[in-house]
C-alpha positions as CSV (number, residue, x, y, z in Angstrom):
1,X,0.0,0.0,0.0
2,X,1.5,3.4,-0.9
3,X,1.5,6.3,1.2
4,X,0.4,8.9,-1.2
5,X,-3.4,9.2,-1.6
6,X,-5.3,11.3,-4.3
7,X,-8.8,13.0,-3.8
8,X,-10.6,14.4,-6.9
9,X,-13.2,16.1,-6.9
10,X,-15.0,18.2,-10.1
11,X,-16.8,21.6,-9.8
12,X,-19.3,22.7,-13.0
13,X,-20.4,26.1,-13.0
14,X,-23.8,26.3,-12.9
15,X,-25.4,29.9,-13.3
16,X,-24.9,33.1,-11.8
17,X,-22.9,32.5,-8.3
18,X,-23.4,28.1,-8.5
19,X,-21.9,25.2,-8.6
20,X,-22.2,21.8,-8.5
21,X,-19.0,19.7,-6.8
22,X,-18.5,16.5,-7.8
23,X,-16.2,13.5,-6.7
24,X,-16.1,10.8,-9.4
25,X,-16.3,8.2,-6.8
26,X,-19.5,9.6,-5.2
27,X,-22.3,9.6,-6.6
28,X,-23.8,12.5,-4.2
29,X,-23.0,16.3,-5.6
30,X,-23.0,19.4,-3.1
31,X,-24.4,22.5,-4.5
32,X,-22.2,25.3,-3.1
33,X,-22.4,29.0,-3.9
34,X,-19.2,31.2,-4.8
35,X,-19.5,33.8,-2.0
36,X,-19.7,33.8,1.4
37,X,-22.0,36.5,2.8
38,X,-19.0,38.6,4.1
39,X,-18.3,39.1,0.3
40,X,-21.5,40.5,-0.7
41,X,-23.0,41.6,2.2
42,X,-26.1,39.2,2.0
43,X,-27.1,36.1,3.7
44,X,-26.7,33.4,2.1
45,X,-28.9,30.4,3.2
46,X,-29.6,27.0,2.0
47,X,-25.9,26.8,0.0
48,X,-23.1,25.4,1.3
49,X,-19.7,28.0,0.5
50,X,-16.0,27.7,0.6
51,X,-15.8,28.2,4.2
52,X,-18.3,26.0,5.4
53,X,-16.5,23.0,3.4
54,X,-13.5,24.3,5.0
55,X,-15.0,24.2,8.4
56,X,-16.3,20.9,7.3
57,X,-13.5,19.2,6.2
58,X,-11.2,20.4,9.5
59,X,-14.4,18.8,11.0
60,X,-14.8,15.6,9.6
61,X,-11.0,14.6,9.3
62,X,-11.2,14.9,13.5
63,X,-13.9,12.6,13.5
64,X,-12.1,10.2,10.7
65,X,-8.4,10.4,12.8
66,X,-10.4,10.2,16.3
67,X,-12.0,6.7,15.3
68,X,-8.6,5.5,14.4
69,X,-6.9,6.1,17.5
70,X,-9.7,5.1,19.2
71,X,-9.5,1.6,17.7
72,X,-5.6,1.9,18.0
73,X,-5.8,2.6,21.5
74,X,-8.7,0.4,22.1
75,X,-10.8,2.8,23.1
76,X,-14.4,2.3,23.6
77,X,-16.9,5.0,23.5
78,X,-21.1,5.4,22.9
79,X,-21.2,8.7,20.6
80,X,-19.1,11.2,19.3
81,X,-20.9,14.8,17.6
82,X,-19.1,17.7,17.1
83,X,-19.4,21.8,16.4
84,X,-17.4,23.6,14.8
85,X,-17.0,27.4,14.2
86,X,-14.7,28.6,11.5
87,X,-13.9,32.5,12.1
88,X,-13.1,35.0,9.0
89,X,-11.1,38.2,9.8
90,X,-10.0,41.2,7.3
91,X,-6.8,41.1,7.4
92,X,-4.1,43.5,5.4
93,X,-7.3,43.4,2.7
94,X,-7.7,40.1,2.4
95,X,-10.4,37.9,4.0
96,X,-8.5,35.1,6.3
97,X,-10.2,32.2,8.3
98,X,-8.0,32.7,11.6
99,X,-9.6,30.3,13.2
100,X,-11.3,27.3,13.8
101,X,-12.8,26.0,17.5
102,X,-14.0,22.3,17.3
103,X,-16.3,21.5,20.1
104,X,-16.3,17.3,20.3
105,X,-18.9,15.9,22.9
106,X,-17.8,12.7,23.3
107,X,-19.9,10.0,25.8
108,X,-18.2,7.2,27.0
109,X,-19.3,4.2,29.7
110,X,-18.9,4.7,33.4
111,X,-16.0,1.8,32.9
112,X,-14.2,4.3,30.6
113,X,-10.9,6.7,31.9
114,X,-12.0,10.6,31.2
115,X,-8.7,11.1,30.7
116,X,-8.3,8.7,28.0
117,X,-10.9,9.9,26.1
118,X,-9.9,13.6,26.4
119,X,-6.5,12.0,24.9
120,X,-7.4,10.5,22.4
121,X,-9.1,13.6,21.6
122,X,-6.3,15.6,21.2
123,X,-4.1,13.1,19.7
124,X,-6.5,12.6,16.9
125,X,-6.4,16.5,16.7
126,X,-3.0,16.7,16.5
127,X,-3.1,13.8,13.7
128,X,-5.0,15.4,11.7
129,X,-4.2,15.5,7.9
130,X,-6.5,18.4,7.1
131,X,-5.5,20.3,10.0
132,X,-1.8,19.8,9.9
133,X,-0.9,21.8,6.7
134,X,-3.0,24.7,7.3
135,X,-2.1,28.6,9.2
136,X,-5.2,28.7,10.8
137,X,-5.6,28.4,14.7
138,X,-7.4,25.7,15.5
139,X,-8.9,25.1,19.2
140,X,-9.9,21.7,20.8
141,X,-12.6,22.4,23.2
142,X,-13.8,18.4,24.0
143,X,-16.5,17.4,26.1
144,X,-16.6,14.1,27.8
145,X,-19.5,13.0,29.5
146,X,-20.2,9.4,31.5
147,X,-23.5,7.4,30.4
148,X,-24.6,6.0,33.6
């Protein structure tokens, strides 16, 4: 198995300020719209942007590398969820997402360690391929709770 991965994924231009993204191993397409609403002023709603698949993919590679180590380390838990807030600053002209606060609840067994979990948590954070490369601050703000 090589160690060098590849990820394609097509955009089409659709009208005015659309698109339509498209992996050619999916067969589900995400409408996204070109500007944020910091752009132009205006709410956009119902679209997903740049930044939101930016938020999203910081996002989802915490859950991906977090349910690796957690089967590395053997760890056990009932649910994982997670928020995250990306936040865009003007800076030197130029519109920057500075940074990035992902909120993991995570709920584990009363036979589980806290501190494992919280761990694990940051070791999957620190892991992460998405996160690694990138200039923007990221925060891990994890909550673990005990299911009695």
């Amino acid at each position: 198995m090589t160690d060098i991965h590849f990820y394609e994924v097509d955009l089409k231009w659709d009208c005015q300020l659309n698109g339509t993204l498209t992996p050619p191993v999916i067969s589900h397409q995400i409408k996204v719209d070109a500007y944020a609403e910091i752009t132009k002023g205006i709410k956009i709603k119902e679209k997903w942007t740049p930044e939101h698949l930016f938020v999203a993919a910081v996002n989802s590679c915490l859950m991906s590398t977090f349910l690796l180590v957690a089967e590395n380390s053997k760890f056990q838990f009932i649910s994982f969820d997670c928020n995250a807030v990306g936040e865009i600053e003007k800076i030197d002209g130029k519109f920057v997402v500075t940074a990035i606060v992902l909120k993991p609840t995570l709920i584990i067994s009363i036979n589980q360690n806290k501190t494992k979990a919280k761990r694990v948590l940051e070791m999957s954070e620190k892991a992460c391929a998405i996160a690694n490369p990138i200039q923007t601050k990221i925060t891990l703000e994890p909550m673990v709770m005990i299911e009695h």
